[in-house]
C-alpha positions in Angstrom: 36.3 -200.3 -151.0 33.7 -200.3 -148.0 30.1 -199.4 -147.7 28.9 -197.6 -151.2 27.0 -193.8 -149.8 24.7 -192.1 -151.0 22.9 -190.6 -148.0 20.4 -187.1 -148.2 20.9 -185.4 -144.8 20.2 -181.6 -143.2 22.1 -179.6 -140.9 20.6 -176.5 -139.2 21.7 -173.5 -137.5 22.3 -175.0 -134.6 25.7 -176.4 -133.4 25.9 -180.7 -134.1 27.2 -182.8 -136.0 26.3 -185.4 -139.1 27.6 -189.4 -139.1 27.0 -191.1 -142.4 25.2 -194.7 -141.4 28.6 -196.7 -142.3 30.6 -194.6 -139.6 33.1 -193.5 -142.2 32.3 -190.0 -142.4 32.2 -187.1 -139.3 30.6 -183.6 -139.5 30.9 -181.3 -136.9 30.1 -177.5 -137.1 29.1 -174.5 -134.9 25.8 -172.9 -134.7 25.7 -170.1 -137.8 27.5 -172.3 -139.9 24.4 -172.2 -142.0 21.8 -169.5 -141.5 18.6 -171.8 -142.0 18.5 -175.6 -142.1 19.5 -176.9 -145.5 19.1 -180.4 -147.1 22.8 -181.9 -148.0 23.6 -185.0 -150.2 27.2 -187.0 -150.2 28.3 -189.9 -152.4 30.8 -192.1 -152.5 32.8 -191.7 -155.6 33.5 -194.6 -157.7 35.1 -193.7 -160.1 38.7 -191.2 -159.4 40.3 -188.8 -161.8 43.8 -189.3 -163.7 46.4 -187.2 -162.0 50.0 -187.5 -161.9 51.5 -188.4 -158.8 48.3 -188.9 -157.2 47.4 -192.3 -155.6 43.6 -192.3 -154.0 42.0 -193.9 -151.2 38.7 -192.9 -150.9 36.4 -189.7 -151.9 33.1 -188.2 -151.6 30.9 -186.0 -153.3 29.2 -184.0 -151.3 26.4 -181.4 -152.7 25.0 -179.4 -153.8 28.2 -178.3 -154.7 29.1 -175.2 -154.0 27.2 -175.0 -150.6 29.2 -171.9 -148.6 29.5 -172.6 -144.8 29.6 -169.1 -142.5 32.4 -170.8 -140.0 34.4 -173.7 -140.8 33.2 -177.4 -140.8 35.3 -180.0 -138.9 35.5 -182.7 -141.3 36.9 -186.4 -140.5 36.8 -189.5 -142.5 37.5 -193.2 -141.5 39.5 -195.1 -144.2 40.2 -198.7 -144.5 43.4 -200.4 -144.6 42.7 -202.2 -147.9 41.9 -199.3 -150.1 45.5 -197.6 -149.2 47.6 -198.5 -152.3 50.2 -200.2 -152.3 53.5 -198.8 -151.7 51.5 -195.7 -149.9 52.7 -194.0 -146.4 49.3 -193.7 -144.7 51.4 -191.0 -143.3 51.1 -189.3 -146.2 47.5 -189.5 -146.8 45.4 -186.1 -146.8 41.9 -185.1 -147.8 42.0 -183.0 -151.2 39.4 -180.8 -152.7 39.1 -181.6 -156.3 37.5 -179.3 -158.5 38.5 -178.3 -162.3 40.9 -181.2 -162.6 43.1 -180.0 -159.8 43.9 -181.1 -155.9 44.2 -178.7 -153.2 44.7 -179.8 -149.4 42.0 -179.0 -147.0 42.9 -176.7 -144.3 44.2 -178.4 -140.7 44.8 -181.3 -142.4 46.2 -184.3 -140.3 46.2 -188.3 -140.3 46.4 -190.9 -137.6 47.4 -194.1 -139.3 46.9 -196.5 -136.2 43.3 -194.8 -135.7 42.6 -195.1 -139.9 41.7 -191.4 -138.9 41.9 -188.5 -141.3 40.8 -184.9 -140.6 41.1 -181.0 -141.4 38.5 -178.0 -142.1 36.2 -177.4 -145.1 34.9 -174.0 -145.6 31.8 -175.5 -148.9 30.9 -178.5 -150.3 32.7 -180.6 -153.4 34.0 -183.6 -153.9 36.8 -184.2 -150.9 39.3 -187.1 -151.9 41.8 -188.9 -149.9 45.1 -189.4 -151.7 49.0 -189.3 -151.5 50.1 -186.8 -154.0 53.4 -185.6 -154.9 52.4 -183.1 -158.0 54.4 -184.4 -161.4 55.8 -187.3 -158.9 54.4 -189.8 -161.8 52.0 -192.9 -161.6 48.6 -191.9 -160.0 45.8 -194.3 -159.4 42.6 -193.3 -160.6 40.0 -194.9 -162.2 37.8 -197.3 -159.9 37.3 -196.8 -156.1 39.1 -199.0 -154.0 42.9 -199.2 -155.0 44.5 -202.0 -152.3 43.0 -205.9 -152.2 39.2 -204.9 -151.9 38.8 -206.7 -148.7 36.3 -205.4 -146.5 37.2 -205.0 -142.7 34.4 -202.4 -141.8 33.2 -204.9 -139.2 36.5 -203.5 -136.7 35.8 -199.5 -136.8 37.7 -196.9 -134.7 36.1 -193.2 -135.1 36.8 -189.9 -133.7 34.3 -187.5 -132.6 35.0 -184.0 -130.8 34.2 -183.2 -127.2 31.4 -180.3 -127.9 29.3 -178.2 -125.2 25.5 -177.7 -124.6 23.7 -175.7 -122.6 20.2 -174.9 -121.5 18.2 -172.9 -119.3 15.3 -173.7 -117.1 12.9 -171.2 -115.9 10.8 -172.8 -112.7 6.7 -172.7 -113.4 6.6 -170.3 -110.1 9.1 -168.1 -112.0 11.4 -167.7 -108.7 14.0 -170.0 -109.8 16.4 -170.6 -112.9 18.5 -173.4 -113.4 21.5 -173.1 -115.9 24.0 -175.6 -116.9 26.7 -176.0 -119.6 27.8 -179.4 -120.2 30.3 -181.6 -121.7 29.0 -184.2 -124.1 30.0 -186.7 -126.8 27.4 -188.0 -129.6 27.6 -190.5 -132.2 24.5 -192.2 -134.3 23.8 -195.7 -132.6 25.8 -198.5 -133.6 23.9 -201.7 -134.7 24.4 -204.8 -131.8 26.9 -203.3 -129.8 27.3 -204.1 -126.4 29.7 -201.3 -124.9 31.8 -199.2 -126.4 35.7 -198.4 -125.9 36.4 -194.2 -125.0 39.9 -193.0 -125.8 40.1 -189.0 -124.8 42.7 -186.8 -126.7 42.9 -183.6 -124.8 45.5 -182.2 -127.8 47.3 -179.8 -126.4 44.6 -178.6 -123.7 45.6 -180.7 -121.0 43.8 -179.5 -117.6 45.9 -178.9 -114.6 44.9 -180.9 -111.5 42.0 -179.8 -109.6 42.0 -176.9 -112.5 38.5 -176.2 -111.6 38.3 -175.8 -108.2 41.5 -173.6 -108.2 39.5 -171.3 -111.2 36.6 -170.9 -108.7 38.7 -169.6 -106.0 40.7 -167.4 -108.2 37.2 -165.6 -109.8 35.1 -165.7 -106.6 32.8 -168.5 -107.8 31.0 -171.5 -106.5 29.3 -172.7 -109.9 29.9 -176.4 -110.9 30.5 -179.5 -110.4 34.0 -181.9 -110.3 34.6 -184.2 -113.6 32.8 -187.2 -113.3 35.8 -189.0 -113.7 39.7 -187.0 -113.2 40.5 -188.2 -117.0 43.6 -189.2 -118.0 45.1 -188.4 -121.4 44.8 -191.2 -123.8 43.1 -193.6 -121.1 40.8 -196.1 -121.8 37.1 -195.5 -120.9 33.9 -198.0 -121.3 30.6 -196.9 -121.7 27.9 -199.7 -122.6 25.3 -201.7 -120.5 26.9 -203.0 -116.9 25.9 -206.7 -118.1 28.2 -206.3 -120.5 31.3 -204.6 -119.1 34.4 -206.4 -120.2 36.8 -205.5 -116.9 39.4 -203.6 -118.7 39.4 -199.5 -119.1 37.3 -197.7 -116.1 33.5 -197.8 -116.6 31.4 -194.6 -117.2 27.9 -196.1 -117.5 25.3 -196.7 -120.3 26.0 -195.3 -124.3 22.9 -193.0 -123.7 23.8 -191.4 -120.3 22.7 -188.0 -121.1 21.4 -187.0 -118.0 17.9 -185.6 -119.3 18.8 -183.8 -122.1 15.9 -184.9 -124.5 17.9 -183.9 -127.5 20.0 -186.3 -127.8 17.9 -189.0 -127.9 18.4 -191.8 -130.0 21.4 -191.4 -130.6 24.9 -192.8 -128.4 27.5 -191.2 -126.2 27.6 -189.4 -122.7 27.9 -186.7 -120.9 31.5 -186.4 -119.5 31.4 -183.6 -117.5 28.8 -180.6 -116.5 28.6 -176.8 -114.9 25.3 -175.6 -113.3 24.3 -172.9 -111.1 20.5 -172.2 -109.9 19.5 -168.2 -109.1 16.3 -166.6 -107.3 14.9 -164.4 -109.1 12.8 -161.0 -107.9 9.4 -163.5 -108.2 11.3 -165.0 -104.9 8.6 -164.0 -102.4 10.3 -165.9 -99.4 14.4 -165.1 -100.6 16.3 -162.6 -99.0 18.0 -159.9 -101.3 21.6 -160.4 -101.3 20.2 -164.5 -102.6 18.5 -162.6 -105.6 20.1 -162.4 -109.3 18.9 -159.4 -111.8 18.4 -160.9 -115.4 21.8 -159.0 -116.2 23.6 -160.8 -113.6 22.3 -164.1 -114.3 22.8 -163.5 -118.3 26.6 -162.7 -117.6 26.9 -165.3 -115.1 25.7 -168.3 -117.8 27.8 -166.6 -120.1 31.3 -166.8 -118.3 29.8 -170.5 -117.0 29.7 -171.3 -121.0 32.5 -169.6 -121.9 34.7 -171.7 -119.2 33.6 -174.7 -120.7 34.5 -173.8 -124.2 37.8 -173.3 -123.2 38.4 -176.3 -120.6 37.5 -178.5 -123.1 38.4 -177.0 -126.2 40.2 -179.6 -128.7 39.2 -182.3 -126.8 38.4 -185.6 -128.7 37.0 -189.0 -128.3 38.3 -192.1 -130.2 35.3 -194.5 -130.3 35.6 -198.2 -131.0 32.2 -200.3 -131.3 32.4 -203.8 -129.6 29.7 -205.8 -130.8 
């Protein structure tokens, strides 16, 4: 078994996302999932229940149970090659919600055996637990955590997090000018020593067509935006870290906190990987001319179909992360 958890944590009404301190457990939900910010707990669980024809890997309790969510939570856990019993087809693995004595599989549920990756949806909080199980298939594994040798390998991890959007707007102090933007961005709690870290996107099915922007901006009449920083490839290997430290494989991004300015994510890792803006004059513009000046309906509707586009360009989109210490 890795890392034992027990970790208190909050989540507000705001869109983000929660990483447990050993890496091993993603969070990532929408704004309104809860209506006011709420103080969560998770555990790891030691101990697993006897069911037939279930053989476990890992599980948490998360609490207080019970906890209803308004939109559905995106929830991923990393498991380690050494807890899969053996015998077991990682491809098999799900996450379960146990409750009363019985399994049932979360929604969306899917497993990447050479990422160690498992995922799906939760809709409240329980105790989630990752298993095979065929139901009457026989021998299960309960009892103590930790069912292969008990090594622990949580030095080499590999997570996933989900490409989400931000956006902000900036009135000027002179009150003539307001600066929008929606950006791109990928977040992850700071891991300890590393030097740079290893960027894997997944588009998942939402694969942008070449120049895709430039040709949406001359289809709709609009000018907003800027290029990708990078044209990304599916599945390509990306480095983000200090420039002292770039290894001279993948194709380098910059530094793990390249957030452009946006205060809110400080302390924490990742980058910005791709970003829409637009600035308008407003009627305060003593020296604009007119046809340059936006009402406050136009600009609203105008950073709404800016945000909107970048929901859907990079909707799906993930990031496999690997820490290189």
């Amino acid at each position: 078994m890795g890392t034992i958890l027990s970790e208190e944590f909050s989540i507000n009404e705001y869109r983000g996302s929660y990483m447990s301190p050993n890496s091993e457990i993603l969070l990532s939900y929408d704004e309104q999932t809860l209506d006011q910010k709420t103080t969560l707990t998770v555990e790891t669980v030691e101990t697993f229940p006897q069911i037939d024809g279930a053989q476990f890997v890992v599980g948490y309790d998360f609490g207080p149970q019970g906890t209803q969510f308004n939109k559905a939570v995106n929830f991923q856990i990393v498991y380690n090659d050494n807890d899969v019993p053996v015998g077991v087809n990682e491809e098999d693995l799900r996450i379960y919600l146990y409750q009363n004595n019985e399994l049932a599989e979360i929604t969306d549920c899917t497993v990447s055996p050479e990422y160690n990756i498992i995922s799906g949806k939760i809709y409240h909080f329980c105790q989630y637990l990752v298993c095979s199980y065929t139901p009457g298939g026989g021998t299960g594994s309960g009892g103590t955590g930790g069912s292969g040798s008990g090594t622990n390998n949580s030095a080499v991890i590999t997570f996933e997090v989900p490409v989400q959007i931000y956006d902000k707007s900036i009135l000027s102090d002179d009150e003539e000018e307001v600066y929008y933007s929606a950006g791109a961005y990928i977040v992850w709690s700071p891991e300890p020593y590393v030097r740079y870290y290893e960027l894997t996107i997944h588009f998942n099915g939402n694969e942008p067509e070449p120049y895709a922007w430039e040709k949406y901006y001359t289809q709709q009449g609009e000018d907003w935006g800027n290029d990708p920083w990078v044209p990304y490839v599916d599945n390509e290997l990306l480095i983000i870290g200090d420039s002292d430290y770039y290894p001279g494989h993948g194709r380098y991004l910059g530094d793990y906190d390249n957030f452009g300015g946006t205060d809110h994510f400080e302390g924490n890792h990742g980058t910005i990987i791709g970003l829409f803006d637009e600035n308008f004059y407003t009627d305060k513009c003593g020296g604009c001319y007119l046809d340059s000046i936006s009402t406050p309906k136009e600009i609203l509707d105008t950073e709404k179909a800016i945000n909107a586009f970048a929901e859907d360009y990079f909707r799906d989109w993930t990031v496999t992360v690997r820490p290189v210490t």
